[in-house]
VMD Tcl script that draws the C-alpha trace (Angstrom):
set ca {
  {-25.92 -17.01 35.57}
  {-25.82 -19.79 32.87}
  {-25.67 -23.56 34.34}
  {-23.02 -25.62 33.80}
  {-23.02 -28.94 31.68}
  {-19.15 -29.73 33.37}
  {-18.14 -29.37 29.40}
  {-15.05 -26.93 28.86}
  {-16.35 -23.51 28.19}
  {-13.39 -22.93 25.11}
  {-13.43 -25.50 22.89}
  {-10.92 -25.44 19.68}
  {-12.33 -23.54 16.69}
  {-12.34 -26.27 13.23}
  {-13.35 -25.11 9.64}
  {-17.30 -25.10 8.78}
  {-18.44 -24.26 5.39}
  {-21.64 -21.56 6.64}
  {-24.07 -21.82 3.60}
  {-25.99 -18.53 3.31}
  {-28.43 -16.83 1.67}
  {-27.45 -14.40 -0.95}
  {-27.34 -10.73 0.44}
  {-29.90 -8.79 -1.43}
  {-29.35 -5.84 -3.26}
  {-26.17 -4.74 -4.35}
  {-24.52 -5.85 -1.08}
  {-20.87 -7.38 -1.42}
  {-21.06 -10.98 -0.65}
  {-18.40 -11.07 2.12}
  {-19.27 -7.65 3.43}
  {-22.82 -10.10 4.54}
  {-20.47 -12.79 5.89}
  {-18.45 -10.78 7.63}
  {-21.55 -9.07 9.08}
  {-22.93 -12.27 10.12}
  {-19.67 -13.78 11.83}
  {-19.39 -10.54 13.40}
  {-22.47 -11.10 15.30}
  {-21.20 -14.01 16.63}
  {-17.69 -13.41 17.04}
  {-18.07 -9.88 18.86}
  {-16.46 -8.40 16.53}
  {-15.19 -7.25 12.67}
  {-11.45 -8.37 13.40}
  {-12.04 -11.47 15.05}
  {-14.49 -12.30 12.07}
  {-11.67 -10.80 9.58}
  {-9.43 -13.31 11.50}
  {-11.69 -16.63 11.60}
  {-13.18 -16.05 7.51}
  {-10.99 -18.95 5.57}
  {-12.98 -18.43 2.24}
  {-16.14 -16.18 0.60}
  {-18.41 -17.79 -1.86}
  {-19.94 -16.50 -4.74}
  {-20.52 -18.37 -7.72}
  {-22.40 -21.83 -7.25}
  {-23.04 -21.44 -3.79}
  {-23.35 -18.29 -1.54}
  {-21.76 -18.84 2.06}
  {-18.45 -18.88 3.58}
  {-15.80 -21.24 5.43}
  {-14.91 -19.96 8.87}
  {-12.90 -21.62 12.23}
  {-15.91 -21.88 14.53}
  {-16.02 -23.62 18.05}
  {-18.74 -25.87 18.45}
  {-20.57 -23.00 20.74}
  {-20.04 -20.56 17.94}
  {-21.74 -22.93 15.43}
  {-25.00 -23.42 17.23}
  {-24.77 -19.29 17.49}
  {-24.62 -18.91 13.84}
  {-26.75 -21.15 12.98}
  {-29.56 -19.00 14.34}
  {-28.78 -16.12 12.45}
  {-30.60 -14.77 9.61}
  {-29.91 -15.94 6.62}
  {-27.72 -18.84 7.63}
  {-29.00 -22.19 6.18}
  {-26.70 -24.54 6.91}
  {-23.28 -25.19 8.68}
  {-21.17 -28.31 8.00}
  {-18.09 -29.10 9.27}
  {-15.21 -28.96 5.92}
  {-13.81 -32.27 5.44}
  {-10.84 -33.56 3.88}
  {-10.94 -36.51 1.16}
  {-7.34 -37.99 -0.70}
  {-7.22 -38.62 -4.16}
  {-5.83 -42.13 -5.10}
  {-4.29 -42.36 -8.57}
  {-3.23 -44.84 -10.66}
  {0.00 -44.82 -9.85}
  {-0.53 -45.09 -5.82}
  {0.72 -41.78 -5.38}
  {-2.61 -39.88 -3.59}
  {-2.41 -36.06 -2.12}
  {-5.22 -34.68 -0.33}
  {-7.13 -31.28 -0.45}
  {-9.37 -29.57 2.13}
  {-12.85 -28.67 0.36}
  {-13.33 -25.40 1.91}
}
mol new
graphics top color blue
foreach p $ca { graphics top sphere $p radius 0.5 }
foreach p [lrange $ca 0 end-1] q [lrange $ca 1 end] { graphics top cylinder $p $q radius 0.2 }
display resetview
C-alpha cells in the first residue's frame, strides 16, 4: 500500500507540451504519442481525450492535459525528453490593443 504525503490524490490536469523523440520507422507520429499517453493514462480513449496537439515538423512531441502525477509518469517513458508546462504570453501592439495565444 503506497504512503501518504496528506497531498490530494486527483489533482486538476493543465496543458504540457511532451517533447519526444521521433518514432522510428515509418510509424505515424501521433500513433507514438498516443501510444505513450496511453501508458500512462490506462488507456487509448482517455489518451484520445487528453491529446490537445501532435507535432511534426520542427519539433516531434505533443501537448496533452496531464495532472502533476501523470507528468512525473510520462516523463519516465521511453522516448520522452522533456515535459513543460504550455504557457500563455499577450501580444502588446502599438495601438494598446493586446490578445493573447496559448503556445501549445
Amino acid at each position: 500500500m503506497a504512503e501518504s504525503t496528506g497531498a490530494t490524490t486527483t489533482s486538476e490536469a493543465k496543458v504540457h507540451i511532451v517533447y519526444t523523440e521521433k518514432p522510428t520507422g515509418n510509424e505515424d507520429p501521433k500513433s507514438a504519442h498516443l501510444r505513450t499517453l496511453s501508458t500512462v493514462l490506462g488507456s487509448e480513449e482517455a489518451a484520445n481525450d487528453a491529446l490537445i496537439y501532435t507535432y511534426k515538423e520542427a519539433a516531434t512531441g505533443f501537448s496533452a492535459k496531464l495532472t502533476p502525477e501523470q507528468v512525473d509518469e510520462i516523463s519516465k517513458q521511453p522516448g520522452v525528453i522533456q515535459v513543460v508546462p504550455s504557457q500563455t504570453y499577450k501580444l502588446h501592439t502599438a495601438g494598446g490593443v493586446g490578445g493573447g495565444f496559448k503556445l501549445h
